[in-house]
C-alpha positions in Angstrom: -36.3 -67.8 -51.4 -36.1 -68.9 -47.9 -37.6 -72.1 -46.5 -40.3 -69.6 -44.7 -41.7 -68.3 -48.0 -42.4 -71.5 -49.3 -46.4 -72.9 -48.7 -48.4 -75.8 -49.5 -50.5 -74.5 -51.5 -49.9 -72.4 -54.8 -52.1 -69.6 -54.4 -51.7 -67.5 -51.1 -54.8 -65.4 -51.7 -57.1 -68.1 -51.4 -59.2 -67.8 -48.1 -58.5 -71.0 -45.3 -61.8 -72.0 -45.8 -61.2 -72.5 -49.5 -58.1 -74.0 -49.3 -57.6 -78.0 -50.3 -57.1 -80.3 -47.6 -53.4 -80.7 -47.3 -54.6 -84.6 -46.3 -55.6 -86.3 -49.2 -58.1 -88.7 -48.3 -57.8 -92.3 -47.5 -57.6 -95.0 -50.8 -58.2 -98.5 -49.8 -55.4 -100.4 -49.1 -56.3 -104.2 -49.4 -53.2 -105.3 -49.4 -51.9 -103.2 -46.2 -51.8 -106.2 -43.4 -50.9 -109.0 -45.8 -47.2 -106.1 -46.7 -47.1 -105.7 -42.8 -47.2 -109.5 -42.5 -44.3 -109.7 -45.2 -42.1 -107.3 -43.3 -42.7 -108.2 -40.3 -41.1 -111.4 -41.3 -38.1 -110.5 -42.8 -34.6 -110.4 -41.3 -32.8 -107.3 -40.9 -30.8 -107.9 -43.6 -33.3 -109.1 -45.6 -35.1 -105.8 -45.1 -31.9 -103.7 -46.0 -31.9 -105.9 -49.3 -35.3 -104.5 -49.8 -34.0 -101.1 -49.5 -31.2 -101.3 -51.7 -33.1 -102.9 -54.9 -35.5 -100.4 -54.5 -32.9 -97.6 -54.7 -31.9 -99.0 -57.7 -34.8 -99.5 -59.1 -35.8 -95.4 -58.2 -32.1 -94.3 -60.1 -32.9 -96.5 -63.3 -36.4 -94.9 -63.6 -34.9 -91.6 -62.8 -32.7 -92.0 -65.5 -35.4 -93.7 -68.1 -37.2 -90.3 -67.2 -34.4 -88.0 -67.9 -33.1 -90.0 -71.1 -36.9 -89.1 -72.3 -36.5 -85.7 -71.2 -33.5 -85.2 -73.4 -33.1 -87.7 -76.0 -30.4 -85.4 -77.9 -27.9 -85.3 -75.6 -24.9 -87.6 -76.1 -23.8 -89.7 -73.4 -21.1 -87.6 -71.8 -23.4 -84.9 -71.0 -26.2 -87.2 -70.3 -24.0 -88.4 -67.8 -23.2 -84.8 -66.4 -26.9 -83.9 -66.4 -27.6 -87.7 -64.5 -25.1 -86.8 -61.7 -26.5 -82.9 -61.2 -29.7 -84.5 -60.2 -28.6 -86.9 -58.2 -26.6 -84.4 -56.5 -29.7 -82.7 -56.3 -31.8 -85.6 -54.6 -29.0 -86.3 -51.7 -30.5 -85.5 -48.5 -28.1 -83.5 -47.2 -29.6 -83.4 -43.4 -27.1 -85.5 -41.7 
């Protein structure tokens, strides 16, 4: 499948007019300035800190996830199954 066959939404047949929005609508963000603020504020490297916990933070989750997707497997092929997806989620456009 080519890049060109995939669409946003799941069934082609639908008419525009009945399509979802592909813009979900607007939540309330009451927090929004006061994060801004926070950033703002930061150092470089304190921002690049940020960055890094929270990269951890997404593989440990990722890995909570697929330990609850397959419980059976030992920890050698765990492992091997860890590393395929993270092989998987490297962005590979640089």
């Amino acid at each position: 499948m080519s890049t060109t066959d995939i669409t946003p939404f799941a069934d082609d047949a639908l008419s525009p007019d009945s399509r979802p929005s592909p813009v979900p609508a607007r939540k309330p963000r009451p927090n929004h300035q006061r994060t801004l603020q926070i950033l703002r504020a930061m150092s470089p490297q304190e921002k690049l800190a940020q960055v890094f916990k929270l990269n951890e933070r997404t593989l440990e989750l990722m890995r909570i996830g697929l330990r609850r997707r397959f419980p059976d497997l030992d920890e050698a092929a765990f492992q091997q199954v860890y590393l395929q997806m993270r092989e998987r989620c490297h962005n590979r456009n640089y």
